[in-house]
N, C-alpha and C positions, 0 to 999 in steps of 0.2 A: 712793180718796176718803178714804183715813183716813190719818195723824189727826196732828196739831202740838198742843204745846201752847203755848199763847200764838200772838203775832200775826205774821208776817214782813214789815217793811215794804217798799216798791217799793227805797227805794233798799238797803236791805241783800240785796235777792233777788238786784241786780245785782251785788250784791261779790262775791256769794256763787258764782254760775251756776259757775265754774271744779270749784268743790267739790261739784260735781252738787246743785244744791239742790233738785232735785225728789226725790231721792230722800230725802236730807234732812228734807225737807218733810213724809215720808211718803207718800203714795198708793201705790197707789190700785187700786182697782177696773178690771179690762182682762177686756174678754171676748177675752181671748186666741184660745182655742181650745174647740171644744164637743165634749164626750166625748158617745159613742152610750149612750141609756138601754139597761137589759138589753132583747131585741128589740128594738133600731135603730130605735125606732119613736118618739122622742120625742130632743130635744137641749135638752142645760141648762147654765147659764152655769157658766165655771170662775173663779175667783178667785186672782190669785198674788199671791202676799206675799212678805214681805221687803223690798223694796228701801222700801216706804211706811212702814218704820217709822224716827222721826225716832231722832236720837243719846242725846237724852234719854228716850226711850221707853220707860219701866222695868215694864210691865203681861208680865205670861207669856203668851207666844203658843199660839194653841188648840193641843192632843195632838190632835185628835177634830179633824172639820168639825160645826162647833155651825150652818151656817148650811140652810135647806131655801128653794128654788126652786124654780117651775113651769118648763116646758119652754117651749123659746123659739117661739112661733107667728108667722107672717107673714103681715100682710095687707096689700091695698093701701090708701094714704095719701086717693086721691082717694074722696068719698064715704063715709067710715068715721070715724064717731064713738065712742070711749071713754069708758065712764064706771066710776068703780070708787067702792066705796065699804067703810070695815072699822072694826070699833072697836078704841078704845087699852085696850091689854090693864091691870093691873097693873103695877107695876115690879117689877124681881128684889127677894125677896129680901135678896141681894147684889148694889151696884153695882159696876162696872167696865166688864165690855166694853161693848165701841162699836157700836150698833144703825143699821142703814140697812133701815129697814120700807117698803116701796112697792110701787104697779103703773107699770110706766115699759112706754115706748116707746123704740127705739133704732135706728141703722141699722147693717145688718152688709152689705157693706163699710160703713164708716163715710162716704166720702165718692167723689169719681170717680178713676178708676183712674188711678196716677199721680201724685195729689195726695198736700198733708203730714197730711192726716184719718187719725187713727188710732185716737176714739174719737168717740160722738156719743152722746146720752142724754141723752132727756126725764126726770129722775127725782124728782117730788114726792114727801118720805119724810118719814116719821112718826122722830127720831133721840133717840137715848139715846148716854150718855159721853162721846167726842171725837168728835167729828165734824166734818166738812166741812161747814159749814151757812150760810155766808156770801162775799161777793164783794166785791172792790176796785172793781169796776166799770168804766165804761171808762177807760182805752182798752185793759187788760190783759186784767181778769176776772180778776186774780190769784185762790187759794181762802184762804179763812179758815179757821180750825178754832175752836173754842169747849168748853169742858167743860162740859158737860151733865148735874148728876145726878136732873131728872126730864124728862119727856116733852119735845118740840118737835116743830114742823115745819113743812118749808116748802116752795115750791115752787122748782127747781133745773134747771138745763142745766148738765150737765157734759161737758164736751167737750177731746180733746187733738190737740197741733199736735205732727208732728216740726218741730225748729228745727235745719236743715241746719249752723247756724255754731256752734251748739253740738255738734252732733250727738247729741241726746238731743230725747225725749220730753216736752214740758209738757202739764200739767196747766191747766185754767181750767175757772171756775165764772160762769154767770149766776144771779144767787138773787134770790128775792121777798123779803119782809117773813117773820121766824122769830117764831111765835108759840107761846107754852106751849099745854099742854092736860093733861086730865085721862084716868085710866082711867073706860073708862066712854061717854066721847064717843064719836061717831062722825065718824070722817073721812072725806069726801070728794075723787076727783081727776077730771079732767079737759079733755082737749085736743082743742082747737078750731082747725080751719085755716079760716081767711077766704077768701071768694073772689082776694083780693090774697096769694095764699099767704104769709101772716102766721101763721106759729103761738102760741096762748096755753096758757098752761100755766098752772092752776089749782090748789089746793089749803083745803080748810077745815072748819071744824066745821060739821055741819051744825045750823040751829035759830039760828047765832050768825054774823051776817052780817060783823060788827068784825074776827073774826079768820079773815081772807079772805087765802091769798095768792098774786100773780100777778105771772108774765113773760111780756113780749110779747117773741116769738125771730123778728125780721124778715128775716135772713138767718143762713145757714146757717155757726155758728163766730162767729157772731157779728161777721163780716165781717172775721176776723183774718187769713184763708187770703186768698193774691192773688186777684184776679178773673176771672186766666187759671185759677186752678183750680175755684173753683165762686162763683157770684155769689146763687142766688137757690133755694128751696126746690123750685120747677116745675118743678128739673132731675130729667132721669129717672134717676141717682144715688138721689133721694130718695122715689121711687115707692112702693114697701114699705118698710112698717116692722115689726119684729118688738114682737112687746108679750108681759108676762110678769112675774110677780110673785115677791118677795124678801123672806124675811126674811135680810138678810146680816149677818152679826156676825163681831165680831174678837176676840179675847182670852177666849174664854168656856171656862174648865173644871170647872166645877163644877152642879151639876145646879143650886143655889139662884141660881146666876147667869142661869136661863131666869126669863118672866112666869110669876106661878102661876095663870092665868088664861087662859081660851080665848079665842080671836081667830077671826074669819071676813070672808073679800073675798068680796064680792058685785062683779061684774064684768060690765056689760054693753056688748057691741057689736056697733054697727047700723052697716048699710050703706043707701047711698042706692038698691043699682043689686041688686035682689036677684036671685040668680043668675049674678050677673058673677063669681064665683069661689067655691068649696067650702070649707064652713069644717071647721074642723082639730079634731079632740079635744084637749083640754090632757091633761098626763102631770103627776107632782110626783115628786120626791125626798124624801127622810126623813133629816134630821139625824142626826147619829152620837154627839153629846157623851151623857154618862149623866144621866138626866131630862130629856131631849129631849122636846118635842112630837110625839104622832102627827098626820100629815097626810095629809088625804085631798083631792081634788077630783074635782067633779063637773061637769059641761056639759050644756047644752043648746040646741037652735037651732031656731028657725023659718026662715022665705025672710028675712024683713027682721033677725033680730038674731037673738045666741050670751048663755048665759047662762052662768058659772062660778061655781064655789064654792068657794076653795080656805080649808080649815080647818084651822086645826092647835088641838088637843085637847089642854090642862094634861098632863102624868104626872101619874097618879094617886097618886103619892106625895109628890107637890109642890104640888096643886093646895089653890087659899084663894078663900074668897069675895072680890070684890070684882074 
């Protein structure tokens, strides 16, 4: 999902597609592959790079993984409500890298076996630097990228198609309304499947009802995949979904380039049908860059709902009021 700068129009995408323009483009974010936490006991997103960095892209790519993720948990979709909530840290510092803050929802497989689905993700995020934060809309859902050097966020489907006649992987984005915010605020996310398997996807300040923002995801790719491969969200394709939180960053090497300020998701999910399934401990990972945040989380559950806490704590050699 990271990062162009400036805009790519429709018809230059199309001149362009021979010269691979998604790679071009930049992106993006693939849960490729899930490495096993030490004792096997937890799995977390991996991220590869390279190919999403555009030609003009002259930022220095991390030495270190500056980014720390929760473990990817699965639940079922029918009867299970998300709700996450966290505040906006400080800004670095020093700006540059490119921040994608969130609690997402996503499918692994991505779609039904055999189909061109090769990424799917619910991902309302809190963004800083370049990011992917905007959409062409229909009939493409081309991605935008925007440079960002304070807060934003918005609410996002990002989702990729193989295109057999190119033979490459795209990239699309459905996106809400991208509103600023401040350190200090608290954001809110949450998604809601209707009895018409409608999924919405929310995001916003909470106390501040103006900067609300929201996509309604009626079908599954946003109706770009044929219909012989998947038509509607009630297929059982989309039955589980795995849910899990990100702080993901790209270009970050320098300890002043983290928030100097601690951050915490509060993350709660309830189910309608208690006991229809066992819920899971969450795991987290620890950043590598130098003045990285410590992170810790914590869980807890009753029969009807799972409470998490995933915190990550300033270094103390970096840490500032505010």
């Amino acid at each position: 999902r990271l990062l162009r700068t400036g805009r790519l129009t429709m018809s230059a995408w199309f001149s362009d597609r021979r010269s691979h323009a998604y790679e071009r483009l930049g992106l993006l974010l693939l849960f490729l592959s899930y490495a096993e936490a030490r004792g096997h006991k937890h799995r977390y997103p991996r991220f590869k790079q390279g190919a999403r960095f555009t030609s003009d892209h002259n930022s220095q790519e991390s030495q270190c993984n500056p980014s720390s993720c929760s473990s990817l948990v699965k639940y079922p979709v029918l009867g299970t409500h998300h709700y996450a909530e966290f505040n906006v840290p400080a800004l670095p510092k020093k700006l540059g890298p490119t921040y994608f803050v969130y609690y997402n929802i996503d499918w692994q497989p991505p779609g039904p076996s055999g189909s061109d689905a090769r990424m799917n993700q619910f991902v309302p995020q809190l963004m800083l630097g370049e990011p992917l934060d905007g959409s062409s809309g229909p009939p493409l859902y081309l991605p935008k990228w925007e440079k960002r050097t304070s807060w934003c966020f918005g609410a996002q489907y990002f989702f990729e198609i193989f295109n057999s006649t190119s033979n490459e992987t795209e990239a699309h984005a459905a996106t809400g309304e991208t509103y600023p915010c401040e350190p200090g605020e608290v954001l809110y996310t949450k998604y809601t499947l209707s009895e018409n398997w409608v999924w919405t996807l929310e995001m916003g300040v909470k106390g501040d009802p103006a900067r609300t923002s929201i996509i309604r995801i009626e079908k599954p790719f946003m109706g770009l995949l044929p219909p012989e491969q998947t038509q509607s969200w009630k297929e059982h394709s989309y039955s589980e979904a795995i849910a899990n939180t990100c702080w993901e960053i790209y270009d970050l090497n320098e300890a002043d380039e983290y928030p100097g300020t601690d951050m915490e998701y509060h993350i709660t999910i309830a189910t309608d049908f208690p006991g229809s399934f066992a819920w899971q401990d969450w795991g987290t990972e620890q950043p590598e860059c130098p003045g990285h945040p410590n992170v810790t989380i914590k869980s807890n559950s009753t029969a009807k709902e799972q409470q998490i806490t995933w915190a990550l704590r300033a270094h103390h050699d970096h840490k500032r009021d505010g």
